[in-house]
Structure formats: C-alpha cells, structure tokens
N, C-alpha and C positions, 0 to 999 in steps of 0.2 A: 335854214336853222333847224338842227333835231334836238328833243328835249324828251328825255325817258322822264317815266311817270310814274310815283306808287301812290296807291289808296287803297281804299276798305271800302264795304257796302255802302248805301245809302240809305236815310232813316224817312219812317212808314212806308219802307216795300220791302216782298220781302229781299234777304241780304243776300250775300253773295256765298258763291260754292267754294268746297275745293278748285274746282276747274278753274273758274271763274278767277279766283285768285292768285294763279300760276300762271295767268297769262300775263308775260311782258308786253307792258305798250310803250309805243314810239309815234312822238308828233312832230310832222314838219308841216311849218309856217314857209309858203314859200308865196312873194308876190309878183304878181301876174302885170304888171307893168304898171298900171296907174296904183298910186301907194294905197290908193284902201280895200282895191282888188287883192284879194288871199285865196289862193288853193291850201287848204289843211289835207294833210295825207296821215293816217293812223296805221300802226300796221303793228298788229300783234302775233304773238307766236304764243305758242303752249311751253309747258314746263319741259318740253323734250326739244324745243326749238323749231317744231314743224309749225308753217300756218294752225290761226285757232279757229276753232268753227264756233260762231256765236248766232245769233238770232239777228239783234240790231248794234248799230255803235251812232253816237249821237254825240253832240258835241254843244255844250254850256258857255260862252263868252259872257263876263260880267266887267265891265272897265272897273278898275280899279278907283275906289273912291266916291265910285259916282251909281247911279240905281242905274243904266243902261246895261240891257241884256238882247244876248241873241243866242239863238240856239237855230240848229240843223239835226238834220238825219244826213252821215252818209253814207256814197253807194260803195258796193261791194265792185272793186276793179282785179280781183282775184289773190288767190294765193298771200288771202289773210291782208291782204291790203284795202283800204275805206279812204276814199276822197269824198269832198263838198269844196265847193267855190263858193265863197261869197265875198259879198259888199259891204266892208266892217264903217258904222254908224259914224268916226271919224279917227283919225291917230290917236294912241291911249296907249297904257297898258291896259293888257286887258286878261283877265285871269282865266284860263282854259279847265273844263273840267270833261276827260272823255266818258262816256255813261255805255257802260257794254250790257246786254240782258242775251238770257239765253234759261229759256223755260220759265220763264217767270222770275228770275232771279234778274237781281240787278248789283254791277257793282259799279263805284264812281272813284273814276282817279285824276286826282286835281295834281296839278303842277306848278309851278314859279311863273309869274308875269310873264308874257313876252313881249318884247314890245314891235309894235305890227307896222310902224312907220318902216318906210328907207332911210337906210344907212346911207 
C-alpha cells in the first residue's frame, strides 16, 4: 500500500524550510508475513524530483482512538529512500505521522489512517 503525504512544521521546534517543504513524501506499509510485522519505506524526492537529502526521518504511529504510540527512526537504504521494521502493538488503525529534520529544522507530515491488518 503507498499513501502520499502533505503537512507543515511542527509546533515548539523550530518549523520547516523552503526545502524542507518541497519535498514529496511517499509511505508504504508493506507486511512481512505475520500481520503485525510491518516494513515502512518513505522515500522522498525534492521539488526537482531528485532524491532529498535530509539529516533524519522518523516515523509517529498513534492508533486511532486509543493513547497507544510508537515511534522509530529509519535507516537511510539510499537514493532518498528510509525503511524501519517493526512490530505494531496489535491490528488498528493507526495514524502515521513522517517527521523529516534537516539542520535543526523540522517538518511533520500526517496522513489518513492505514489500516495495518491483512487483507
């Protein structure tokens, strides 16, 4: 499943750049065979469509309805692409928020529930 994503800064740090804000992100939710096993892959591009070069990208899981959170850092697998694996807490929706920094600046782009169960 891919799900494009827009947002704006985030509040008490500082906000986000030009740059920061011209870059496209793109999530896919893909599961790794047991249903609560998830690879997340991000892969952002800049406003000219090349890979974006950023500092970190980190990723917010909040279920929906309920106070359960996770959060990750993922790693950099090149050419503007970001993966993390993990072990989500149980089936849910669960509201994804990607967090990009790059020099101190931070911007955070939330997107539509996904839902993480198998089809």
């Amino acid at each position: 499943m891919m799900l494009a994503l827009a947002g704006c800064g985030g509040s008490g740090e500082k906000g986000s750049t030009p740059y920061l804000d011209g870059i496209s992100v793109s999530l896919a939710d893909e599961s790794t065979g047991d249903s609560l096993d998830h690879k997340y892959t991000v892969k952002l591009r800049d406003a000219d469509g090349k890979p974006a070069e950023i500092d970190s990208v980190g990723l917010s899981l909040t279920m929906t309805g309920m106070d359960h959170k996770q959060e990750a850092e993922l790693e950099p697998a090149g050419e503007g692409v970001y993966e993390v694996k993990l072990t989500m807490l149980m089936n849910a929706n669960w509201r994804k928020v990607v967090i990009l920094k790059k020099d101190n600046h931070v911007r955070k782009v939330a997107g539509a529930a996904i839902r993480t169960q198998l089809k």
